[in-house]
C-alpha atoms as a printed R data frame, in Angstrom:
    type eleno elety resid chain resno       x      y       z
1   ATOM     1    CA   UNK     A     1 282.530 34.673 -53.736
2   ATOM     2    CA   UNK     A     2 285.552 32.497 -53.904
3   ATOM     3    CA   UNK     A     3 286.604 30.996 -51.025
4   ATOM     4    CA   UNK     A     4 290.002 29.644 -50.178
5   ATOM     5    CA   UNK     A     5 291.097 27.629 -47.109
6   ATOM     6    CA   UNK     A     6 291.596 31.014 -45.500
7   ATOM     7    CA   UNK     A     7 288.910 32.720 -45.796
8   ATOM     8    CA   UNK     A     8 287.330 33.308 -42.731
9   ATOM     9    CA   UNK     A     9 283.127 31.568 -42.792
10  ATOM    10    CA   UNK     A    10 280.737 34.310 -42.956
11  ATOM    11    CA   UNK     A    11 278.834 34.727 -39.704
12  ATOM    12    CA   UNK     A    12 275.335 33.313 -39.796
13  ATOM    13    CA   UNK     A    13 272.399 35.638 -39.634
14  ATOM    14    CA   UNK     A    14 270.415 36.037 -36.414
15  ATOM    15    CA   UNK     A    15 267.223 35.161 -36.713
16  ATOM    16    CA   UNK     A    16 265.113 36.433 -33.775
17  ATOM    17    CA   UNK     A    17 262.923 33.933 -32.040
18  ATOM    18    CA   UNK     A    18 259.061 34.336 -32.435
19  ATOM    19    CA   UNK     A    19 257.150 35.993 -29.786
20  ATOM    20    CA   UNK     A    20 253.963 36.950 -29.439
21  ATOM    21    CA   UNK     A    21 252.681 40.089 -31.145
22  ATOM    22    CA   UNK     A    22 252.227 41.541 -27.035
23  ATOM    23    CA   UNK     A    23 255.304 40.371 -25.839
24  ATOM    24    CA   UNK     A    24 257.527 41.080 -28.691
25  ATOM    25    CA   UNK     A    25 256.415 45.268 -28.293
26  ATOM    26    CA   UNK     A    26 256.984 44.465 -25.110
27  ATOM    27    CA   UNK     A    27 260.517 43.537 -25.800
28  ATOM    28    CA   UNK     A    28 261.005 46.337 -28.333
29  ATOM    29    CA   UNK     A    29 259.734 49.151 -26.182
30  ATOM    30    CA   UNK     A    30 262.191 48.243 -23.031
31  ATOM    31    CA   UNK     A    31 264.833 48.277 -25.774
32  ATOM    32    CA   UNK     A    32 264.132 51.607 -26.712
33  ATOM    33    CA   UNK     A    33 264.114 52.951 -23.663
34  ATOM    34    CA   UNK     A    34 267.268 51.634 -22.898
35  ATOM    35    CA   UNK     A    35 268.985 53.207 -25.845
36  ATOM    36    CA   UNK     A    36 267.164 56.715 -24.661
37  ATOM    37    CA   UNK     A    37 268.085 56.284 -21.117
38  ATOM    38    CA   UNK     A    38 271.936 55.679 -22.245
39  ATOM    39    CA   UNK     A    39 272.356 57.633 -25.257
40  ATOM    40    CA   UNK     A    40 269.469 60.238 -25.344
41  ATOM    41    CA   UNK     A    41 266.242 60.766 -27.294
42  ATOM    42    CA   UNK     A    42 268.301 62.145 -30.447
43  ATOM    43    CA   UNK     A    43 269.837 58.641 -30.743
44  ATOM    44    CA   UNK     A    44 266.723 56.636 -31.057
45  ATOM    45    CA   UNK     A    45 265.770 55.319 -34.436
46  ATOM    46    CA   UNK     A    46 264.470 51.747 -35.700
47  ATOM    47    CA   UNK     A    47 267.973 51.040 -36.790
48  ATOM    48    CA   UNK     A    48 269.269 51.747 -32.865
49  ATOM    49    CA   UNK     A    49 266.323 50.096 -31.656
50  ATOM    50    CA   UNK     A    50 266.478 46.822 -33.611
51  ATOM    51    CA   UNK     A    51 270.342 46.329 -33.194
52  ATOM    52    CA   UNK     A    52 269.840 47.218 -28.954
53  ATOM    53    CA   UNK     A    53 266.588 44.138 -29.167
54  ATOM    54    CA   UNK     A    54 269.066 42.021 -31.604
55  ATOM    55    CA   UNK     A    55 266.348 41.560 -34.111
56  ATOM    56    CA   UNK     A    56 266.383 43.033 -37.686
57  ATOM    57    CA   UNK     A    57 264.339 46.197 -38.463
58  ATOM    58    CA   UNK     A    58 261.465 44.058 -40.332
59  ATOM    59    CA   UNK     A    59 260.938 42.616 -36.932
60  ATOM    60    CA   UNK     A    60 260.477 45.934 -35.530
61  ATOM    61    CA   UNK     A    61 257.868 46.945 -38.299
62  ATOM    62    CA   UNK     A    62 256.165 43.687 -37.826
63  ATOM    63    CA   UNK     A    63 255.501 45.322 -34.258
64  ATOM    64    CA   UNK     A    64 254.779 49.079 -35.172
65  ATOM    65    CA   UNK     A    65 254.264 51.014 -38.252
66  ATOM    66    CA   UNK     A    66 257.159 53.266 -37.483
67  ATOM    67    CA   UNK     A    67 259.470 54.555 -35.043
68  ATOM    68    CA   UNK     A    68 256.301 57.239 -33.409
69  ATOM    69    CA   UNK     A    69 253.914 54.771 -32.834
70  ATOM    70    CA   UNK     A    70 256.509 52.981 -30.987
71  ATOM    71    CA   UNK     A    71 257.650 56.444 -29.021
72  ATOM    72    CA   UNK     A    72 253.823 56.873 -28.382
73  ATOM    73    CA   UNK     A    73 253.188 53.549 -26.646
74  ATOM    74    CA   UNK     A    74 256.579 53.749 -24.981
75  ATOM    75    CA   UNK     A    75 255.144 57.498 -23.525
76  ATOM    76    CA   UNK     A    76 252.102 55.823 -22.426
77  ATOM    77    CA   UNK     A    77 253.813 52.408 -20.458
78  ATOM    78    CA   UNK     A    78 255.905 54.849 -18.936
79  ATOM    79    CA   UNK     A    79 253.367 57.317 -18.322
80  ATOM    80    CA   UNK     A    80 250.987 54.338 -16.470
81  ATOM    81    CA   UNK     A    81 253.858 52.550 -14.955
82  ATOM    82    CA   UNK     A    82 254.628 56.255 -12.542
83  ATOM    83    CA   UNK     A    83 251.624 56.697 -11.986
84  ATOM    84    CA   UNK     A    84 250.846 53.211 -10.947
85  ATOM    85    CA   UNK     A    85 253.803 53.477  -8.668
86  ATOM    86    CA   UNK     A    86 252.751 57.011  -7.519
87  ATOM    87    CA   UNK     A    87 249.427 55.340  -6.413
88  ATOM    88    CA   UNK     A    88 251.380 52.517  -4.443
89  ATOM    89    CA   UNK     A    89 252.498 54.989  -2.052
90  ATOM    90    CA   UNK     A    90 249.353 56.484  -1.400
91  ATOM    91    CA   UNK     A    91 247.735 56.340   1.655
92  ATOM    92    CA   UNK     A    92 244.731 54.255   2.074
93  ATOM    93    CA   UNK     A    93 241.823 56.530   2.491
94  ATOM    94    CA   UNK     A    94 240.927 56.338   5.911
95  ATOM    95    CA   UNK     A    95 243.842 54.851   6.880
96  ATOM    96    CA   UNK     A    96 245.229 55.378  10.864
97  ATOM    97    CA   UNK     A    97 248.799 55.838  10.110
98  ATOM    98    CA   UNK     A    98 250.093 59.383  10.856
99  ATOM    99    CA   UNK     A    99 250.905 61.942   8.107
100 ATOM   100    CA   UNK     A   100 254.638 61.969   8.592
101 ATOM   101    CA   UNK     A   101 255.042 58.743   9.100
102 ATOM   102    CA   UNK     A   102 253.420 58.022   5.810
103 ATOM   103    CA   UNK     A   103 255.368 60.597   3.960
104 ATOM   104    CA   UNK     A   104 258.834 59.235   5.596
105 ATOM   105    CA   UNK     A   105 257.815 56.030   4.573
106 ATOM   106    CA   UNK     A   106 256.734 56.776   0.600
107 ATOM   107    CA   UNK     A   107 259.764 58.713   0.287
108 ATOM   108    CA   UNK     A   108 261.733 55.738   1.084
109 ATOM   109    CA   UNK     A   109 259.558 53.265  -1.453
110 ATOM   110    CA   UNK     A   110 260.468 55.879  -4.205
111 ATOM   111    CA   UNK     A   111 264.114 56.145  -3.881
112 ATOM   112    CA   UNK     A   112 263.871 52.110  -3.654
113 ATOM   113    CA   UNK     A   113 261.795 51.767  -6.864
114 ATOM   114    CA   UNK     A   114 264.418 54.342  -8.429
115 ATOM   115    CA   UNK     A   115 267.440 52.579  -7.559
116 ATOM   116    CA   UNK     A   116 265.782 49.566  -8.597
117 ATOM   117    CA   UNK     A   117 264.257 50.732 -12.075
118 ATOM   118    CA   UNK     A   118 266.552 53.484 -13.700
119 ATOM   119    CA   UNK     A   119 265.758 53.278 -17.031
120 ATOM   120    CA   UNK     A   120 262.654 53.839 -16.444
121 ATOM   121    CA   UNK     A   121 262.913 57.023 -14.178
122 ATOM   122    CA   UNK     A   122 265.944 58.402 -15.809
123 ATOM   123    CA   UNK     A   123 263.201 59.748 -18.475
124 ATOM   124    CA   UNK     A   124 260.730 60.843 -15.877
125 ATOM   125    CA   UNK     A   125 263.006 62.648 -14.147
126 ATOM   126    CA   UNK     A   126 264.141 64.425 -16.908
127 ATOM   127    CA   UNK     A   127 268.118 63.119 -16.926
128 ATOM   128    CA   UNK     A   128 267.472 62.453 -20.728
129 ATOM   129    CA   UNK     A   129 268.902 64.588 -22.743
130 ATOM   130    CA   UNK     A   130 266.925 66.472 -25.985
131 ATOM   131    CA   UNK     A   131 263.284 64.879 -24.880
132 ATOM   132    CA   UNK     A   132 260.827 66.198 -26.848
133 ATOM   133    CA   UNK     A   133 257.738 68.528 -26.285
134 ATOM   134    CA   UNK     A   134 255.487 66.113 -26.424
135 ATOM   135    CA   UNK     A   135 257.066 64.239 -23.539
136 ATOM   136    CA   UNK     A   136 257.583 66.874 -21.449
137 ATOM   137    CA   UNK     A   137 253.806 67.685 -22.033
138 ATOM   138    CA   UNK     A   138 253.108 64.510 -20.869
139 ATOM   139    CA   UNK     A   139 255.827 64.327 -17.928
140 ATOM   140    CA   UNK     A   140 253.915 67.936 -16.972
141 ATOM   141    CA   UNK     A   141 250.518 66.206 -16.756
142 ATOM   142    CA   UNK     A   142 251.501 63.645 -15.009
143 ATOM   143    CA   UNK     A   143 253.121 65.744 -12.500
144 ATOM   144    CA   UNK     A   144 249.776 67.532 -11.706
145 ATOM   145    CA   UNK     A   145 248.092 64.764 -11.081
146 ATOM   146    CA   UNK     A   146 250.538 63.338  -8.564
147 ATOM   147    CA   UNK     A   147 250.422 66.762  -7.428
148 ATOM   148    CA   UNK     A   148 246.808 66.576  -6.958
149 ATOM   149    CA   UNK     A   149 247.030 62.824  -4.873
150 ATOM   150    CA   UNK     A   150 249.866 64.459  -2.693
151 ATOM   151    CA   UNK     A   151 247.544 67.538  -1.933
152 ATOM   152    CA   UNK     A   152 244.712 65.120  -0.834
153 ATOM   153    CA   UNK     A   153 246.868 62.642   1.007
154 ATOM   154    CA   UNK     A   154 248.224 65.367   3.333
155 ATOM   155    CA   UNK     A   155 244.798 67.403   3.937
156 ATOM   156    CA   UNK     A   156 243.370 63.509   5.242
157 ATOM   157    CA   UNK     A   157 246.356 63.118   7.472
158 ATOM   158    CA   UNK     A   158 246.534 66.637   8.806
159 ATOM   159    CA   UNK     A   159 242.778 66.763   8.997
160 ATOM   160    CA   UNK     A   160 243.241 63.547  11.599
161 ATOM   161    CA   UNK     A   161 245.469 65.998  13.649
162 ATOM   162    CA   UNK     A   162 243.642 68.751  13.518
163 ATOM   163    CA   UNK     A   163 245.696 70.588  11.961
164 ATOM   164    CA   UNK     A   164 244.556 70.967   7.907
165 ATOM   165    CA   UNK     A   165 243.710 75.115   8.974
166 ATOM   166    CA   UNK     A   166 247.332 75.259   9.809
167 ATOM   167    CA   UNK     A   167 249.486 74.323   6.809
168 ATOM   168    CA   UNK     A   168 249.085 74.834   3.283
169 ATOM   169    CA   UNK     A   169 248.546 71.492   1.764
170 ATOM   170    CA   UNK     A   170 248.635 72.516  -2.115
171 ATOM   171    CA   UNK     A   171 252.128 74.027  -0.889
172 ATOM   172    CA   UNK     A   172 253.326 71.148   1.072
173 ATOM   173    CA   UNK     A   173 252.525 68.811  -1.916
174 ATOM   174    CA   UNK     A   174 254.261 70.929  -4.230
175 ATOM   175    CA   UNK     A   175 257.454 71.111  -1.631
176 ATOM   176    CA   UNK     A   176 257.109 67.196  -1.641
177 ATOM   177    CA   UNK     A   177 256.760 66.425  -4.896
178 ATOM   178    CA   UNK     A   178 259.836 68.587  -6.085
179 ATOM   179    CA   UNK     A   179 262.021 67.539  -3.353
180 ATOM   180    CA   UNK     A   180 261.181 63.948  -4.279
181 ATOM   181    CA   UNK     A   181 262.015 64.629  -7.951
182 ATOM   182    CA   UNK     A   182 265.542 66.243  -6.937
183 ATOM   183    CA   UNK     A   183 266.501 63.357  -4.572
184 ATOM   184    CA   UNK     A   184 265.352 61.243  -6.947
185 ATOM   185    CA   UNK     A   185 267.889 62.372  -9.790
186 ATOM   186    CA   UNK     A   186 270.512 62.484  -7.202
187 ATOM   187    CA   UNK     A   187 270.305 58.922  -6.170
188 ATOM   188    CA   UNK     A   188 270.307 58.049  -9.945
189 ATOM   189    CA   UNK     A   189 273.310 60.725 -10.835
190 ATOM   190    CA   UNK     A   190 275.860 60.144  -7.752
191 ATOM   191    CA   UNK     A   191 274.450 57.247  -5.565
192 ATOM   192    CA   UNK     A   192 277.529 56.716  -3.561
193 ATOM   193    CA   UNK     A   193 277.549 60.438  -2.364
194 ATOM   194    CA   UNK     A   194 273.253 60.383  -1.684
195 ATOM   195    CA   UNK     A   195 273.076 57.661  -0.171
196 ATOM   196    CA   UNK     A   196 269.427 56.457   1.360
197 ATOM   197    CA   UNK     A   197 270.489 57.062   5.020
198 ATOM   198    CA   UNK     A   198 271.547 61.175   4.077
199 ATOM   199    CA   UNK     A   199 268.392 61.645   1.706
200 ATOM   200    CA   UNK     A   200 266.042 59.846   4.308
201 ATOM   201    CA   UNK     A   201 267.512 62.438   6.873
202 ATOM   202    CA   UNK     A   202 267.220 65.200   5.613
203 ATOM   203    CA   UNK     A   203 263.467 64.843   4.311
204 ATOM   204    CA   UNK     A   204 263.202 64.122   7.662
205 ATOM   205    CA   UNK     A   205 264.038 67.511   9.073
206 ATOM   206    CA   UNK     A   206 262.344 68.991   5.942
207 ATOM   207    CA   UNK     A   207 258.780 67.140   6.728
208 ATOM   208    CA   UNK     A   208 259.067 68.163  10.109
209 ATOM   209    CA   UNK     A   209 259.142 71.594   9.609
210 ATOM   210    CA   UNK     A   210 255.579 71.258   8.228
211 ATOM   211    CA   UNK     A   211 253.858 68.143  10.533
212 ATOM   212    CA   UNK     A   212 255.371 68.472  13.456
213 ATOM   213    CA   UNK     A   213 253.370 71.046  15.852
C-alpha cells in the first residue's frame, strides 16, 4: 500500500498477553457471561466472545475446542458457584440460632451477593433472554436441590421449637425459595424502587406468618 504523508499509520495488532491455560478459560468464560448477561444467549459466539476478552478467536480455540465446550464449563462454574453460595447460607447443623432469625438473615446475604455479582445471577435468575434447554435443565436441578437444603434447614429449626408437626416444611421451602428468586430479580431489574430495607420488610412479615406461633 502506498503511503503518503497523510495517510493515517495502521493501528497495531493486539496481541493478548500469555496466561496460563487455567486462568486464561478463566478469563474467557467471565467474558462470555458478560456478553450473555448484557446482550442475551442468542448473541454469544467466539467472534462476540473474543472481541468482549480483547483477544483474537485463535486465542479462544487455544482454550476450548468450540464455542459448547466453552457454554458447558461456563454452565458448570455457574452451576457450582450458586450452589456454593446457597450452602453459605445454610445453617450449621446443630446450630442454636433460631429459625427466623436464620432465614431473615440468609435472605439478606443473598440480595447482598446479588447486588454484588449480577452477571452472574442475571442467568440464574432467568433475566437472560432466549437461554437454552439445556440451561434451564440445569437451572431446574439446581433449584431442587436448594429446595431440598431449605426443606431440611427449616424442619432442624422448627424441630428446636417444637413446632416441625405444625408447618409444612417442603411448603415453606418452596414459599422461600421462590420469594427469594422474585426479590432477587427485582433488586437486579429496579434497585432504586426494591431497595434492601422494603424487601427485608416484607420477608419479614411473610416469614412470620409461618415461624412465629
Amino acid at each position: 500500500m502506498h503511503v503518503t504523508p497523510d495517510t493515517p499509520p495502521r493501528p497495531k495488532r493486539r496481541y493478548a498477553r500469555r496466561l496460563p491455560v487455567e486462568q486464561r478459560r478463566e478469563h474467557l468464560l467471565d467474558a462470555a457471561l458478560r456478553v450473555i448477561a448484557r446482550d442475551g444467549y442468542e448473541s454469544v459466539s467466539i467472534e462476540a466472545i473474543a472481541q468482549e476478552a480483547e483477544v483474537t478467536r485463535p486465542v479462544v480455540y487455544s482454550a476450548y475446542d468450540g464455542l459448547e465446550p466453552l457454554l458447558h464449563a461456563l454452565l458448570d462454574r455457574t452451576q457450582r458457584r450458586a450452589l456454593a453460595s446457597a450452602l453459605r447460607l445454610m445453617p450449621q447443623p446443630g446450630g442454636d440460632q433460631d429459625v427466623a432469625e436464620w432465614a431473615l438473615d440468609a435472605f439478606a446475604a443473598l440480595l447482598d451477593i446479588v447486588r454484588k455479582e449480577p452477571d452472574v445471577w442475571r442467568p440464574v435468575l432467568g433475566l437472560t433472554r432466549n437461554a437454552p434447554a439445556v440451561v434451564r435443565d440445569r437451572i431446574d436441578a439446581t433449584r431442587d436441590l436448594i429446595r431440598g437444603y431449605l426443606s431440611d434447614a427449616f424442619q432442624e429449626g422448627l424441630e428446636r421449637r417444637n413446632e416441625s408437626k405444625e408447618v409444612d416444611v417442603d411448603l415453606l421451602a418452596h414459599l422461600t425459595l421462590v420469594t427469594a428468586e422474585e426479590f432477587a430479580r427485582l433488586t437486579l431489574e429496579d434497585p432504586d424502587r426494591y431497595d434492601k430495607d422494603r424487601l427485608m420488610a416484607t420477608i419479614e412479615t411473610l416469614l412470620s406468618s409461618f415461624t412465629d406461633r
